[in-house]
N, C-alpha and C positions, 0 to 999 in steps of 0.2 A: 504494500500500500504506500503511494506517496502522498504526500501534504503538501499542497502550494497556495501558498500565502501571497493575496493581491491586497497590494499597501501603497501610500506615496502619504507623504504627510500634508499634502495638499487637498482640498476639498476641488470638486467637480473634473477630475483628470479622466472617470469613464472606468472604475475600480469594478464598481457593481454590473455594469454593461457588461463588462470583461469578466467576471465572474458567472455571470449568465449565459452568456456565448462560448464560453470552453465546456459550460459545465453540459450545457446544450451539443454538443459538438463530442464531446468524452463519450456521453450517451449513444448517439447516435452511432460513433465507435463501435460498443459492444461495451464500455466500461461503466462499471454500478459511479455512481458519482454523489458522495454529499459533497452537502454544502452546508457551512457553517456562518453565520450571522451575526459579526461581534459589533456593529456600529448601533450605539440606539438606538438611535435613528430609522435602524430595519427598514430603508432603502429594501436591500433583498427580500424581507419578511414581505411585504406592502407585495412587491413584483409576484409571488408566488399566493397573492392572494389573502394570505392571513392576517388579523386583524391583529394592530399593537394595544388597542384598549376596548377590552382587558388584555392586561398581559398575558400570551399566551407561556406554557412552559419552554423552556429554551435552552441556551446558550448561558442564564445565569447562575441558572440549575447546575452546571460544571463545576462552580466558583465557591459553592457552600462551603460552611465545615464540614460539610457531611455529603460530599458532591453526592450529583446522581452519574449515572453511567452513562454515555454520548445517546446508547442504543434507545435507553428511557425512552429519551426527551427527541428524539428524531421522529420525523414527520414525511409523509409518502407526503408527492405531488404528482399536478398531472400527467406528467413525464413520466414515462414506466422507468425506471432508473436511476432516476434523480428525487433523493430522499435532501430535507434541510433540517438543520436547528435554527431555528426561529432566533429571531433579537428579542430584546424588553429594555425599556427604555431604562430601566432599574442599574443598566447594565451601567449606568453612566457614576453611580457610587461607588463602584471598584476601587478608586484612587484611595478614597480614605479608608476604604478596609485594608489594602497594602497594609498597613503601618501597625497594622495589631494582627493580622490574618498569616503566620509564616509561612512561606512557599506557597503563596496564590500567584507568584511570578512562573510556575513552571505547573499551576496546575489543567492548562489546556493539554500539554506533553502528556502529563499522564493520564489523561482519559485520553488523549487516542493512542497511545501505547497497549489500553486493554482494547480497543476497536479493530473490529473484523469485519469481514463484509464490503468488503467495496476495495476497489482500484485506484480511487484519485479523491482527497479532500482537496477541498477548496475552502477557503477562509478568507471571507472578506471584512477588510479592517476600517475601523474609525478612520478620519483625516488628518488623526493627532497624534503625536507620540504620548504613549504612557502605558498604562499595563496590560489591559487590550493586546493591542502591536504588540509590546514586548512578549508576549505568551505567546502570541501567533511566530513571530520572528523565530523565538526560540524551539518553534514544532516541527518549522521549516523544512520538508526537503530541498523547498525552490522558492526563491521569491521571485516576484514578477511586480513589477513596478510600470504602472499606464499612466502618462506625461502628455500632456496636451505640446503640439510644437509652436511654444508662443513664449517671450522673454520673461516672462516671470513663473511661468514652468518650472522654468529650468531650478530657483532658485531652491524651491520644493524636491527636485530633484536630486540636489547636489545635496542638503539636510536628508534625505530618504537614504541615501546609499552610505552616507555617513555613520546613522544609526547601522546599518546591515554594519556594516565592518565589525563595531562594536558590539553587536552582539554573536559574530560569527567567532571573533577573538576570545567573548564568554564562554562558548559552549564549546572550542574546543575543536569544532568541525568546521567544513565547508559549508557556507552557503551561498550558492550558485546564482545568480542575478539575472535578471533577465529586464531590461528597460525599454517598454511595448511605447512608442513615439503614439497619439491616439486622437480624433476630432482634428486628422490635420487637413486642413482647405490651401492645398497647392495654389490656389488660383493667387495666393495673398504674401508676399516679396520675406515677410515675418516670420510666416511660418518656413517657409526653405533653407532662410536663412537660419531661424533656431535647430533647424532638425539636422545642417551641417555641426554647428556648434556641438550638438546633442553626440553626435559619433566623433568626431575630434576629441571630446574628450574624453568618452567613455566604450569607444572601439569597443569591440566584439561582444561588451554586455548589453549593445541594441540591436534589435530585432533590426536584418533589414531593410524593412519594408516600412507601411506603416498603415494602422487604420483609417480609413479615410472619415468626413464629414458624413452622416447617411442619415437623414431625417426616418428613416425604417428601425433601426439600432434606439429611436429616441421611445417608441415602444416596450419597456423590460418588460412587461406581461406578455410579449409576445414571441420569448424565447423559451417559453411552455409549451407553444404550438411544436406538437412533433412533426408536422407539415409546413414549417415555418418557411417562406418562399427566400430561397438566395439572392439578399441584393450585395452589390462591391461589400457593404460592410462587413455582412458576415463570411464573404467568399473572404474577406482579407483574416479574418478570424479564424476560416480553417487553417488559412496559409503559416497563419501563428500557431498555432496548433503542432501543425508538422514540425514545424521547428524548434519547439519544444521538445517532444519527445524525439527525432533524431538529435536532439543536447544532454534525452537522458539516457538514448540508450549508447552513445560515446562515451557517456560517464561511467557507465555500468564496466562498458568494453577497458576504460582503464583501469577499475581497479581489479577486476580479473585478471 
């Protein structure tokens, strides 16, 4: 099972889009696919339908003294294969339980450590750093970082990979990056010119292509439809797809 974590510390970069569209895409593959919902906010929760008030069970359920187990609290949708944990907006009190709660920094690791079932988690994050991200960060097999290509992206950008280092230095291992350029509108001198900047500096951890502008993609509930019609956005989100996993199974290839 691998765990890939879509993060950027930036709010509106296209996290959840991109969490929707691999996870749509995985499926369609052949592979079982959660999806994990740690922003309040439940962006994702909303897209799948489920309602945030009342809180349904979820994602904070992990985080108790007394966690419950991923399986609990996981939820079918309408996607034969694609199960979610739910957000709760509750989620956003975490911070101050840090400080009295020990090792609620590594308690996402150990519930999917006991998790079975499935091929590929997906974890989508808050647009902040704090314990959230850092529990997803540190679950990681992959992160994957969506950047709009426009000059103040970038600055969200360069803060996003900085955190990665640092928690890759914590844990010991590798985490593997991956920086998906996303909402980019070629037509406009800004974006061409951010998305050269964007590989100058950070060569081979960008994707390279990139997803384009697609008012179709601005639909999330419509990456539920198992007959969902291919426009450029998502044809570019298989093409990311591919590229993914020929980066995982070269990695596999090196350490065997």
């Amino acid at each position: 099972m691998q765990t890939w974590t879509i993060a950027n510390q930036k709010g509106g970069v296209g996290k959840t889009t991109t969490t929707l569209a691999l996870g749509h895409l995985l499926v369609r593959g052949g592979r079982r696919v959660l999806q994990i919902d740690l922003d309040p906010h439940g962006s994702l929760t909303r897209a799948h339908g489920v309602p945030v008030d009342p809180a349904p069970t979820g994602a904070l359920d992990l985080f108790a003294e007394q966690p419950r187990a991923i399986a609990e609290v996981a939820r079918s949708t309408p996607l034969d294969g694609l199960d979610l944990v739910a957000a709760q907006p509750a989620l956003a009190t975490l911070e101050r339980r840090g400080a009295t709660q020990p090792g609620l920094g590594r308690a996402l690791s150990r519930a999917l450590a006991e998790l079975s079932g499935y091929d590929v988690v997906l974890l989508d994050c808050p647009p902040t750093l704090g314990l959230l991200m850092v529990n997803a960060l540190a679950a990681a097999d992959r992160l994957i970082v969506p950047t709009q290509t426009d000059p103040l992206a970038l600055h969200g950008l360069e803060g996003m990979l900085r955190t990665a280092d640092m928690i890759e230095r914590s844990r010991s291992r590798a985490l593997p990056t991956a920086v998906v350029p996303t909402l980019h509108d070629r037509r406009t001198r800004a974006a061409q010119d951010t998305l050269v900047v964007m590989r100058e500096r950070h060569g081979a951890h960008v994707w390279p292509d990139e997803i384009p502008l697609d008012t179709r993609l601005r639909d999330a509930a419509g990456f539920l439809d198992p007959d969902l019609r291919r426009g450029r956005g998502l044809r570019a989100y298989d093409d990311l797809l591919d590229w993914l996993l020929e980066g995982e199974t070269a990695q596999r290839d090196q350490v065997a």
